[in-house]
C-alpha positions as CSV (number, residue, x, y, z in Angstrom):
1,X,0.0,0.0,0.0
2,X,2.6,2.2,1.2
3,X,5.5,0.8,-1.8
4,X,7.7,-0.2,1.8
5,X,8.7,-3.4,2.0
6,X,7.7,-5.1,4.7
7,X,11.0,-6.7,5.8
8,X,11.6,-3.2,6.7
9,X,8.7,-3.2,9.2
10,X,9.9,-3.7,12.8
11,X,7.6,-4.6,16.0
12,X,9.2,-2.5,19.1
13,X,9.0,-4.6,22.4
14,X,7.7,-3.1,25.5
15,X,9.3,-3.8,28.7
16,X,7.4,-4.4,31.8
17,X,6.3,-1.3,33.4
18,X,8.1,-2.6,37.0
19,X,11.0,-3.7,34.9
20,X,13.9,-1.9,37.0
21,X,11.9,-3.1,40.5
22,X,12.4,-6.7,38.7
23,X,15.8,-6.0,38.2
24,X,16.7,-5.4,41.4
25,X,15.3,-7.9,42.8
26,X,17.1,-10.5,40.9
27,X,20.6,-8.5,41.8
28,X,19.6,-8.4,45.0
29,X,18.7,-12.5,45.0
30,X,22.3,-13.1,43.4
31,X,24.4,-11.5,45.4
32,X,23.0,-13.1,48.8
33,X,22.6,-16.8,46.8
34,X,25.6,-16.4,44.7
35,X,26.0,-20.1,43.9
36,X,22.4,-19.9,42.7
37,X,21.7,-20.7,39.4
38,X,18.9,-18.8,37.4
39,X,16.5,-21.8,37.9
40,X,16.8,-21.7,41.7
41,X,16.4,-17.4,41.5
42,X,13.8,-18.0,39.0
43,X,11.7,-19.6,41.7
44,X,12.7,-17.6,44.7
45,X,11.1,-15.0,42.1
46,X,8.3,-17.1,42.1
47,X,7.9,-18.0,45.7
48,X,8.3,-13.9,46.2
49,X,5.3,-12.9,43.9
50,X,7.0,-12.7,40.5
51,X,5.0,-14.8,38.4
C-alpha cells in the first residue's frame, strides 16, 4: 500500500512497566545466593510474587 517493504517493518518490544523493580530484585537474589543458578532465583522469584 505504502510501496515499503515489509521486511523493513519492525515490532518495538515493550518492557514491563516494573522492569527496573524486577531487576533489582534479581541482583539483589544473586548477590546473597551467589551459587544460585537462574533456575533456583527463578523460583525464589516465584515463591516472592514474580509470576
Amino acid at each position: 500500500m505504502l510501496g515499503q517493504h515489509r521486511s523493513t517493518q519492525r515490532k518495538v518490544p515493550s518492557g514491563r512497566a516494573d522492569e527496573n523493580v524486577l531487576t533489582a530484585d534479581i541482583i539483589a537474589l544473586a548477590s546473597q545466593y551467589g551459587r544460585y543458578g537462574y533456575r533456583r532465583i527463578t523460583a525464589l522469584l516465584r515463591e516472592a510474587g514474580w509470576a
